[in-house]
N, C-alpha and C positions, 0 to 999 in steps of 0.2 A: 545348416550352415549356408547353402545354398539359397534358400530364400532369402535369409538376412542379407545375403550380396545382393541379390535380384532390388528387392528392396531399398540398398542402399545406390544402386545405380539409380532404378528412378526418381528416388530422392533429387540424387544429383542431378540428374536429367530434368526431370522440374525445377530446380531452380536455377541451371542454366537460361533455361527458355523463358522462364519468369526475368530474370536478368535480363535477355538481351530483347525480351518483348517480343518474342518469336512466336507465342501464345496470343498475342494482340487479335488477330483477324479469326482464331475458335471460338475469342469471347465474344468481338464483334457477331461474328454470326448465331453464337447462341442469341443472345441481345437480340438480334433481329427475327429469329423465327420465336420466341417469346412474346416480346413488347409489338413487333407486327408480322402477326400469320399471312398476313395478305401483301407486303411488298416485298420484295425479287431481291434477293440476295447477290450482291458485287462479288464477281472474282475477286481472287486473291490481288491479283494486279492492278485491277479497277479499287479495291481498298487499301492497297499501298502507295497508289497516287492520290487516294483521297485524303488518305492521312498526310503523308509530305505534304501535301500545297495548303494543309489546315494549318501544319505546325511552321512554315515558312509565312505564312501570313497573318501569323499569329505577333502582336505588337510586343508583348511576352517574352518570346522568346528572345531579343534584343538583337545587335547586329552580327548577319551571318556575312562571311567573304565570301564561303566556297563548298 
């Protein structure tokens, strides 16, 4: 009984994270020590401004206010 809960948490718990893209910078950095062994892996910080100013200058996304 116990595992089926355990189990049904992480469930949940993965697709909260999957949902809110809270996972985004685990997959980035797997992506990066795979496809390149040899360049330097962005903090978490340094890949959450990198991402905002891709997706705000993105023509895409259409107009933002705020």
């Amino acid at each position: 009984m116990r595992s089926a809960f355990r189990r049904a948490v992480s469930g949940v718990r993965w697709y909260v994270r999957e949902l809110t893209d809270e996972s985004a910078y685990e997959r980035y950095v797997a992506h990066v020590r795979k496809e390149h062994p040899e360049a330097a892996v962005p903090d978490r910080r340094a890949f959450e401004r990198m991402r905002t100013e891709r997706q705000e200058n993105d023509p895409r996304q259409g107009f933002r206010c705020c």
